[in-house]
C-alpha positions in Angstrom: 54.1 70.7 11.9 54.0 67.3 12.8 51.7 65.8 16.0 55.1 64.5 17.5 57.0 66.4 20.1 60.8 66.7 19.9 61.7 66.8 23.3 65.2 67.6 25.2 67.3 64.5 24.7 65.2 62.8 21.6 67.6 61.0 18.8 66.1 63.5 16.6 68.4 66.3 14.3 68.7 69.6 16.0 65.8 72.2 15.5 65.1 75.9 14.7 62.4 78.1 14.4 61.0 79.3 11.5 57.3 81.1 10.3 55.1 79.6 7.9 55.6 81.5 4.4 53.1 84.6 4.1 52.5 84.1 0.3 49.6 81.1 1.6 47.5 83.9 3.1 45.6 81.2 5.2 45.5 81.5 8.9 48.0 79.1 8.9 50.7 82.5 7.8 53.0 83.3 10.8 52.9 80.7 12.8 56.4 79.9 14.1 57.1 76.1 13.6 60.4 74.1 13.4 62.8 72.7 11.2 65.9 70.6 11.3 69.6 72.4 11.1 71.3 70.1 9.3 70.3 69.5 5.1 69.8 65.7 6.0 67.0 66.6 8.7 65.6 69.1 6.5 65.2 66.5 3.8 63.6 63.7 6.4 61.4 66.4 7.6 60.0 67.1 4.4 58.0 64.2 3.8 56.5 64.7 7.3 52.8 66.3 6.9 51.7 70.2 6.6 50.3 71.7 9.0 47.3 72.4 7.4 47.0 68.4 6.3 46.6 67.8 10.0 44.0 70.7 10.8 41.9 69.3 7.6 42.3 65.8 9.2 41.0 66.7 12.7 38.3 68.5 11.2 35.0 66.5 11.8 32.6 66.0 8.9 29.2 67.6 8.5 26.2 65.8 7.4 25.4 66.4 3.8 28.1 68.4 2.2 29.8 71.1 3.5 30.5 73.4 0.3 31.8 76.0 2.8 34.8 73.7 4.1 35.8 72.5 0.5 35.8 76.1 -0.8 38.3 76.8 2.5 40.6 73.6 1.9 41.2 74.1 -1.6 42.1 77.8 -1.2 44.0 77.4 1.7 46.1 74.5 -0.1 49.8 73.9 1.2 50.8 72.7 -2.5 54.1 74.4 -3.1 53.8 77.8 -5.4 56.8 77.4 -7.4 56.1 77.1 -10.7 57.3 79.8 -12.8 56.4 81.6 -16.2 58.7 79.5 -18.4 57.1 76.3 -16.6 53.5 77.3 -17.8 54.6 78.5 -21.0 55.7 75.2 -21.8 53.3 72.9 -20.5 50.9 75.3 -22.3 53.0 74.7 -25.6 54.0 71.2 -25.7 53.1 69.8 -22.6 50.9 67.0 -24.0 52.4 66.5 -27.6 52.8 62.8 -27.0 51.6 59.2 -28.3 48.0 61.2 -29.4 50.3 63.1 -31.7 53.0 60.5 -32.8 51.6 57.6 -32.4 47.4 57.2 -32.2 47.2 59.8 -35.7 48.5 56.4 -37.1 45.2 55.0 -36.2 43.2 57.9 -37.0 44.6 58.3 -40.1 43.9 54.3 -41.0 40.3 54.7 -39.9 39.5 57.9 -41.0 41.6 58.9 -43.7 43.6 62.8 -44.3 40.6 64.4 -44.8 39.0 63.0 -41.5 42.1 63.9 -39.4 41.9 67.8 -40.2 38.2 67.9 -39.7 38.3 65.8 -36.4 41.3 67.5 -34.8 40.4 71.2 -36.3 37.1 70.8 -34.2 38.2 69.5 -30.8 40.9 72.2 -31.4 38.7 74.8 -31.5 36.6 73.5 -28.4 39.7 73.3 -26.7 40.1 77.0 -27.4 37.2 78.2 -25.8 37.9 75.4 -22.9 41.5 76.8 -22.3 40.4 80.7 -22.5 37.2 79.8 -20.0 39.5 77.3 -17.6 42.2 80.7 -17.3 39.5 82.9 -16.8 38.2 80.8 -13.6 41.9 80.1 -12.5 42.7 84.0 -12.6 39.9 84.5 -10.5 40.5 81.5 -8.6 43.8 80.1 -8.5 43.0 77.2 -6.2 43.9 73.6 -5.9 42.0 71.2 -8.2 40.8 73.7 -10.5 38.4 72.4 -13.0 36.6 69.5 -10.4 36.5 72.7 -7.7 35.1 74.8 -10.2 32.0 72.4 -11.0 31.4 71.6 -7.2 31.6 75.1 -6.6 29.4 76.7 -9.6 27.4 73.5 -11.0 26.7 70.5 -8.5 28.8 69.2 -5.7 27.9 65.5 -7.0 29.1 66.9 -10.3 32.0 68.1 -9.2 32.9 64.6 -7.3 32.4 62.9 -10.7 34.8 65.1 -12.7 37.3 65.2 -9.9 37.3 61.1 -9.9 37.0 60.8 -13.8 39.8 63.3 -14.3 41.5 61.5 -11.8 41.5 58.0 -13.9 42.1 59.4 -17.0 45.4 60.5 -15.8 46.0 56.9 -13.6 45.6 55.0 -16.8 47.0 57.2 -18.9 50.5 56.8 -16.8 50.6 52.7 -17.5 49.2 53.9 -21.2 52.2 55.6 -21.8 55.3 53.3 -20.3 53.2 50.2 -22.9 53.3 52.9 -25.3 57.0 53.6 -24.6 57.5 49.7 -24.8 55.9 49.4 -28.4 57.8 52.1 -29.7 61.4 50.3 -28.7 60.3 47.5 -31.0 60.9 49.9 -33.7 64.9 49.2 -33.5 64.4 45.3 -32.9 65.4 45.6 -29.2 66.2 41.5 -27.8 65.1 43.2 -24.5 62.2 41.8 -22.3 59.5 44.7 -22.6 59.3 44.7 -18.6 62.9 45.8 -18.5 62.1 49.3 -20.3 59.2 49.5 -18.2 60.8 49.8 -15.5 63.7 52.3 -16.4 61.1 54.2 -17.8 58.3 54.0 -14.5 61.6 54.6 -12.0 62.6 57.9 -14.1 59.1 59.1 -13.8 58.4 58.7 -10.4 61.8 60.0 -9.3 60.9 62.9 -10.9 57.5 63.7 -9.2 59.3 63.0 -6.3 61.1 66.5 -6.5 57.8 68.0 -6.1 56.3 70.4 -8.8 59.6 72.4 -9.7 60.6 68.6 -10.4 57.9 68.5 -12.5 57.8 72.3 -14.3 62.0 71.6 -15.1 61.5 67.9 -17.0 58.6 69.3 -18.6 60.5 72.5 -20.0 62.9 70.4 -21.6 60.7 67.8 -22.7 58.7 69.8 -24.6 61.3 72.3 -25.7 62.6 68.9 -27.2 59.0 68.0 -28.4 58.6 71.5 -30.3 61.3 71.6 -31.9 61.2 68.2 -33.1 57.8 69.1 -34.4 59.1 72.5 -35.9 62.0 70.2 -38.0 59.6 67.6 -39.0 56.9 70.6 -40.3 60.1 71.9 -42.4 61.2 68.3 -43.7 57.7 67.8 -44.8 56.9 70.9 -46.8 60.2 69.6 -48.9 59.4 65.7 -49.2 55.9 67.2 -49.9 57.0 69.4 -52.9 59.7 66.4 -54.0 62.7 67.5 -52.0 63.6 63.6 -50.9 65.5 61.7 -52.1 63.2 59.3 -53.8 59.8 59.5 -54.2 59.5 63.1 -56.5 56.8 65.7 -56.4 53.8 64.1 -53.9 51.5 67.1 -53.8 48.1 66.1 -53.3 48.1 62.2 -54.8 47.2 60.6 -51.9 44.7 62.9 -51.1 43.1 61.3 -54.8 44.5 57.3 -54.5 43.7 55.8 -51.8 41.5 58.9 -50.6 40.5 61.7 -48.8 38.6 59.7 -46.5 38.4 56.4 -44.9 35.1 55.5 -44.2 33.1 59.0 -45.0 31.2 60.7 -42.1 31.6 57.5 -39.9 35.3 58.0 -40.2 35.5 61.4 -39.1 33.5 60.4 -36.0 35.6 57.7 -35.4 38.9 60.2 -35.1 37.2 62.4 -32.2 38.3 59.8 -29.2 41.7 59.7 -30.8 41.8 63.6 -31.2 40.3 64.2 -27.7 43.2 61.7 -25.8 46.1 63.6 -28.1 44.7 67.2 -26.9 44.0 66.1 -23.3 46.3 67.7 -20.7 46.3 71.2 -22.3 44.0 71.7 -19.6 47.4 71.2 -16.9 47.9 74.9 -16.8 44.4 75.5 -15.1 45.8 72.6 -12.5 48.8 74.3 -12.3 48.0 77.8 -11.4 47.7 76.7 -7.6 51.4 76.3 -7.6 52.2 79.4 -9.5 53.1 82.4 -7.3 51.4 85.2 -9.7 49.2 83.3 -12.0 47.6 86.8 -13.0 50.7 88.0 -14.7 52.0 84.2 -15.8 48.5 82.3 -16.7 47.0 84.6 -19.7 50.3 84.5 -21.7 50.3 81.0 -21.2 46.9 80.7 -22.4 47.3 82.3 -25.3 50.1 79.8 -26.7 47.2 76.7 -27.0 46.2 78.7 -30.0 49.7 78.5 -31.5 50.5 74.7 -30.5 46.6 73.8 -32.3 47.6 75.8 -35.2 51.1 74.8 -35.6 52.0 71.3 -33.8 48.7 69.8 -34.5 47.0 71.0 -37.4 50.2 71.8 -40.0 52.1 68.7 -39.0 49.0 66.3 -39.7 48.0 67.8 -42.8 52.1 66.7 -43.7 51.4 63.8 -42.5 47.8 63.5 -44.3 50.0 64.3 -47.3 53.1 61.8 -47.0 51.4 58.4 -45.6 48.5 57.4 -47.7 45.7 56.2 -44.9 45.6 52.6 -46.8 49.4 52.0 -45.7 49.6 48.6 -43.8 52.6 49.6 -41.0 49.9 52.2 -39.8 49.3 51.7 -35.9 45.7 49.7 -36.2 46.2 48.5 -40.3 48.6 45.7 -39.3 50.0 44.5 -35.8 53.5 43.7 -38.2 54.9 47.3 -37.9 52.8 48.4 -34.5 55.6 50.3 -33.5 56.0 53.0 -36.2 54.2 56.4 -36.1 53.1 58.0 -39.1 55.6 60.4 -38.9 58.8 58.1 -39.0 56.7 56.1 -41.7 56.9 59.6 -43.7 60.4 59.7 -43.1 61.2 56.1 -43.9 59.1 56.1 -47.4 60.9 59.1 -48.4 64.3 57.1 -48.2 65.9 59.4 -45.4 68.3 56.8 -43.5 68.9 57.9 -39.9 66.1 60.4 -39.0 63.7 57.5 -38.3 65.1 56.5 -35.2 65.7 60.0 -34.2 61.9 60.4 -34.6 61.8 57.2 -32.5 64.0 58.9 -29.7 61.7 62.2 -29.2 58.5 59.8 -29.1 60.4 58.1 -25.9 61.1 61.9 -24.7 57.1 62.7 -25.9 55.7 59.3 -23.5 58.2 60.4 -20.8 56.4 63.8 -20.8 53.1 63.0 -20.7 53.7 60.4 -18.0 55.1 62.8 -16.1 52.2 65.0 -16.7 50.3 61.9 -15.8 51.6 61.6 -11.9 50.9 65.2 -11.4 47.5 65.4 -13.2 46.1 62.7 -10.7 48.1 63.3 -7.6 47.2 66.7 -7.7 43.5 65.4 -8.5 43.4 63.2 -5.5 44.9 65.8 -3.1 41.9 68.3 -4.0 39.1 65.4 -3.8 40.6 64.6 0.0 40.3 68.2 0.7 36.4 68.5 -0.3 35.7 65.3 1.3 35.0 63.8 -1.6 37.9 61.0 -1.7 39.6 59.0 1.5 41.7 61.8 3.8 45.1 60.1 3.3 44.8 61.0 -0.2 44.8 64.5 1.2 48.6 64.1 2.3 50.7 67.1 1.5 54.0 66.7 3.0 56.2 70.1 4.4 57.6 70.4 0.7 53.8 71.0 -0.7 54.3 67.5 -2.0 50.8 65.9 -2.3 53.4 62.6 -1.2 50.0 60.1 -1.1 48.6 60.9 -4.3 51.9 60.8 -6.0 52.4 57.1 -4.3 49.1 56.1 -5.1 49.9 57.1 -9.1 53.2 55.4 -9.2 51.9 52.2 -7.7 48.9 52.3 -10.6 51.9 52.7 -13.2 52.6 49.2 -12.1 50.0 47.6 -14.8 51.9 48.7 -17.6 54.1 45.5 -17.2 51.4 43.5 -18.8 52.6 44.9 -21.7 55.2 42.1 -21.3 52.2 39.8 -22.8 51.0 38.6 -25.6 47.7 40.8 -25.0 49.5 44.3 -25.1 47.7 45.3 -28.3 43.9 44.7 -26.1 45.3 46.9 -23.2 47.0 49.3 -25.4 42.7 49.8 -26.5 41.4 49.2 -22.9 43.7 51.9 -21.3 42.7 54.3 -24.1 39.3 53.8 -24.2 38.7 54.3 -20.5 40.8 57.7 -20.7 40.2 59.4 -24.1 36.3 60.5 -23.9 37.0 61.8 -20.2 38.9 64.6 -21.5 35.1 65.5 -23.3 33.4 65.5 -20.4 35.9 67.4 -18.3 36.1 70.2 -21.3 32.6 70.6 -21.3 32.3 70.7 -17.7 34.8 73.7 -17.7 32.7 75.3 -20.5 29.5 75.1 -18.3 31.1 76.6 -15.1 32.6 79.2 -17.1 29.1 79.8 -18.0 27.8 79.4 -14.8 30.4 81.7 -13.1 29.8 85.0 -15.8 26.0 84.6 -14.5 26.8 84.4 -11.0 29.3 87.0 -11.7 26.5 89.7 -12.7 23.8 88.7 -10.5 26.0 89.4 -7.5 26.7 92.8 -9.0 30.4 92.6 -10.5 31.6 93.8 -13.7 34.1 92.3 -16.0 36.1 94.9 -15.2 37.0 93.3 -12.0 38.5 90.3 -14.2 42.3 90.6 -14.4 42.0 88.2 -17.2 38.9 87.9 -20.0 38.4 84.8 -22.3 39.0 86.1 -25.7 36.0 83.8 -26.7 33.8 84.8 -23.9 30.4 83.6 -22.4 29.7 82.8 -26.4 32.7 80.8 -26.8 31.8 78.9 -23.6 28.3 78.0 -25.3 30.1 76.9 -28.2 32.9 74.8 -26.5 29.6 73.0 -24.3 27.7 72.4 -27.5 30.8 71.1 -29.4 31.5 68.8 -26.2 27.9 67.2 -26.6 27.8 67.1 -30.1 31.3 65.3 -30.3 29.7 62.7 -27.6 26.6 62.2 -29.6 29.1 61.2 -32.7 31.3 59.1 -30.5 28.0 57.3 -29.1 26.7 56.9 -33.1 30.3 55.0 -33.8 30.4 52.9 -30.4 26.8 51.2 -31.0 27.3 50.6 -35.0 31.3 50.3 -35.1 33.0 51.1 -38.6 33.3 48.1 -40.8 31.3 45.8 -38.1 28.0 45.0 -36.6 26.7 46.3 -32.9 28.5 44.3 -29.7 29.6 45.2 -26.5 33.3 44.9 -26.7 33.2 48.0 -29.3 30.7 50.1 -27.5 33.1 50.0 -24.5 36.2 50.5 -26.0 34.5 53.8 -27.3 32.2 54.8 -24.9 33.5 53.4 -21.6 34.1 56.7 -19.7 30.7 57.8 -19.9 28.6 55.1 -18.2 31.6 55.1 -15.8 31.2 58.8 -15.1 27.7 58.8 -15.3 27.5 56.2 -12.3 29.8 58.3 -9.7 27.2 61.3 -10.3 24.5 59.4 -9.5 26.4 57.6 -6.6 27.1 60.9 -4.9 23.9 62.9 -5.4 21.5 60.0 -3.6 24.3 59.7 -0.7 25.1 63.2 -0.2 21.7 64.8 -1.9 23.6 67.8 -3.0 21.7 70.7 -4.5 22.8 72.6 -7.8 24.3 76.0 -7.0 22.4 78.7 -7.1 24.0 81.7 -9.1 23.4 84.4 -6.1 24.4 81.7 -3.9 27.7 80.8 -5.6 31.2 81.6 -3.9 32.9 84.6 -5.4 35.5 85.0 -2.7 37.3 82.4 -1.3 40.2 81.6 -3.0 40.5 85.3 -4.6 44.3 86.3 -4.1 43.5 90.0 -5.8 40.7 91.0 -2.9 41.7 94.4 -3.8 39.3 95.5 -6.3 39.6 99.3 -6.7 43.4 98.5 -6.6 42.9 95.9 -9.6 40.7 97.9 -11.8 43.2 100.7 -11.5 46.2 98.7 -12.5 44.9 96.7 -15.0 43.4 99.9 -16.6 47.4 101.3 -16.4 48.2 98.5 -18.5 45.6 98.6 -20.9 46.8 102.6 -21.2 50.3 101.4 -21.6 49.5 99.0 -24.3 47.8 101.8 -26.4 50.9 103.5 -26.4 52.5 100.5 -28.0 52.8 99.8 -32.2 50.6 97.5 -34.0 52.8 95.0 -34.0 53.4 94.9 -30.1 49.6 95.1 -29.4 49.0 91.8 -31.8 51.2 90.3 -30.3 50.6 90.9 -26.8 46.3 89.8 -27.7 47.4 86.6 -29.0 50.7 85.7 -27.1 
């Protein structure tokens, strides 16, 4: 409840009493505050601060860091729990299937060739399998705000944590101008005498109204989005398979030709190093639904189904539909995002459509890769405001980023995001192509380093798991990869960064220079520089596995309850067919 007192007499709305909500299990639950009778007030008093926003920022700071105190704020979070099944199920599915997908493959494709996309995106699909299995394990256990940045402060390095909190936290507040420029190229498609500023902001006003309804705002545009999204996808995999075999109407039988003239790939090995940024920006915010799960009111029943569907959405939105792609658009084709700045706005899937004579469909295409950028700058806002709010509670970013209004708004951070969305209308100028590159470069390795960071605190938390004497049994949820696909995922990560490093100092088709190098390799100095920043300021020590926090944050404290239930289900499972019991491991 707010500092101010409503007194007798005050030009204030009329009152009543009311009790915190017992789902926070804080010791914030029962405490009788107040809110306005009339729906006007209630909606003023909204945007006032939580209660536990003002106890945080009354609370004095330690010297050092106070691991303690972060572990309590983030668990004790008053972001609204109302995110339901559906929501996860598709953000999990199609909840970044955007401008990686329909627009940057163009590029890939160009620099790498067909070949070179499948290789690239099959391996960062498979790290992000083991990511996404790890990340739900951790958010099971620990469904707390921030997620991934808590879980490598808590289980790695608090200086660690603060730099994958902040570079998490970028990625998304450039990737939210990224997309309305994005949005703004694609228009050009239809020959739009519109200035680009004028879609900008439509577009920008849409989003942040949105995020404004809070996370149920977000979960409801995001379920349509990407039940739009998919089933775009779904048609465009079905349209393909026929254009492929010589169902169009012009063009005949393509099978495999481009696969022989121009190639399978672009510029050999090089190439298919030179894809992993791309592939890496079009996978990132898969990892949402570990974000999310503090806003979920049973992520043990709601978060393992929805990590099973990232399986389905590499396999089928990702991998078939580029190898259609691979098989429709030779790489050497000149309207391909990066092979000419003629045709900039045209994805490789409309190209596909439009070379196979199909009149119409292209600017359909067109219309569900405005829906894809309106998604993932939506996911944007929520990625980073979300981000900021759990930084402010560890003490690791400014307090007022901390602000989490009486809705379980995190009102700052959301402000903060929509103001950043601002610099998209530079796409208004002549240098749109260099930002479009800037904004990308600055955002697309920071997904590697915040996958691999997940992958080591997985890692970290099985060993600090068994050395404090638990058993996976306790786990309500188990990575289907395990503590092995955790070592894979890490490896991958580093390997993947090696590769991008090999392509930033010796750039395909050029010599070595420093414009290059950064566009590639520009979020590692950058994250490199805020770990070593907070370790000499704060000296922070690595966590000690019998040292590490198994409890705060637990919802299911229970544990001879839990064993017994999940062993119920297990039993109930058995009884199930074949058929039921596949589906139910991979769904």
């Amino acid at each position: 409840m707010s500092e101010k007192n409503y007194k007798e007499g005050d030009d204030t709305p009329a009152y009543k009493s009311t009790t915190v909500d017992s789902s926070s299990q804080s010791k914030y639950t029962g405490h009788v505050t107040e809110v306005p009778a009339t729906a006007w007030g209630r909606f003023v008093d909204s945007f006032r601060p939580s209660d536990v926003y003002l106890a945080n920022s009354r609370e004095v700071n330690v010297a050092g860091y106070d691991m303690e105190a972060a572990a309590r704020r983030t668990a004790e979070s008053p972001l609204a729990r109302r995110l339901k099944g559906r929501h996860l199920q598709m953000i999990a599915i199609g909840g970044s299937i955007g401008t990686g997908l329909f627009v940057n493959s163009g590029k890939a494709l160009n620099s790498g060739g067909p070949a070179a996309l499948l290789i690239a995106f099959g391996i960062i699909g498979l790290m992000l399998f083991t990511v996404v299995h790890a990340l739900g394990e951790l958010a099971v256990v620990f469904p707390v705000a921030g997620s991934f940045s808590t879980f490598s402060t808590r289980f790695i390095d608090p200086a660690w944590g603060f730099a994958m909190g902040w570079n998490y936290a970028m990625q998304w507040l450039v990737v939210f101008p990224l997309e309305l420029v994005a949005a703004s190229i694609t228009l050009q498609y239809w020959n739009v005498n519109v200035n680009n500023a004028v879609w900008i902001a439509i577009f920008w006003t849409l989003i942040v109204v949105i995020n404004f309804f809070g996370a149920r705002g977000y979960g409801e545009a995001e379920f349509v989005f990407s039940m739009i999204k998919v089933i775009a996808v779904i048609g465009f995999i079905i349209l393909g398979v026929v254009l492929v075999c010589g169902g169009g109407p012009v063009g005949g039988y393509i099978g495999g030709k481009y696969w022989h003239n121009p190639g399978a790939f672009s510029y050999g090995f090089k190439g298919v190093c030179s894809v992993f940024v791309t592939a890496a920006f079009a996978f990132a915010g898969t990892e949402l639904i570990g974000l999310a799960a503090a806003e979920t009111a049973n992520p043990r029943k709601t978060l393992p189904s929805a990590v099973k569907q990232v399986f389905w959405r590499i396999t089928l939105f990702y991998i078939i539909a580029l190898t259609l792609v691979g098989l429709l658009v030779p790489y050497d084709n000149e309207r391909l995002l990066g092979a000419s700045s003629v045709d900039a706005a045209a994805s490789p899937f409309v190209i596909a459509i439009t070379n196979a004579g199909i009149s119409g469909l292209p600017s359909v295409m067109n219309v569900v890769i405005m829906i894809a950028v309106l998604s993932v700058g939506n996911s944007s806002i929520y990625g980073s405001s979300r981000t900021l709010a759990c930084l402010a509670e560890m003490n690791q970013a400014p307090k007022f980023l901390g602000y989490i209004d009486k809705a379980g708004r995190p009102l700052a951070g959301v402000i903060v995001t929509s103001l950043f969305g601002l610099l998209a209308f530079v796409a208004a100028s002549p240098k749109e192509g260099d930002i479009f590159n800037w904004l990308l470069a600055l955002s697309g390795l920071s997904s590697i380093f915040t996958w691999g960071s997940v992958c080591l605190a997985h890692i970290l938390f099985r060993r600090a798991w068994k050395v404090q004497g638990h058993t996976l049994d306790e786990l309500a949820f188990k990575s289907h990869s395990g503590v092995i696909g955790s070592y894979l995922g890490l490896i991958l990560n580093i390997l993947v960064l090696i590769a991008q490093f090999w392509v930033a100092v010796w750039p395909i088709g050029g010599t070595p220079n420093a414009s290059d190098f950064f566009q590639t390799y520009l979020a590692a100095p950058v994250v490199i520089a805020f770990y070593i920043f907070y370790k000499v300021w704060k000296r922070t020590p690595f966590v000690r596995p019998s040292q590490a926090d198994l409890v705060t944050g637990r919802r299911e404290l229970d544990i001879p309850a839990l064993i017994e239930e999940l062993k119920a289900e297990r039993e109930e499972l058995k009884q199930r067919n074949v058929l039921v019991r596949i589906y139910k491991f991979w769904c």
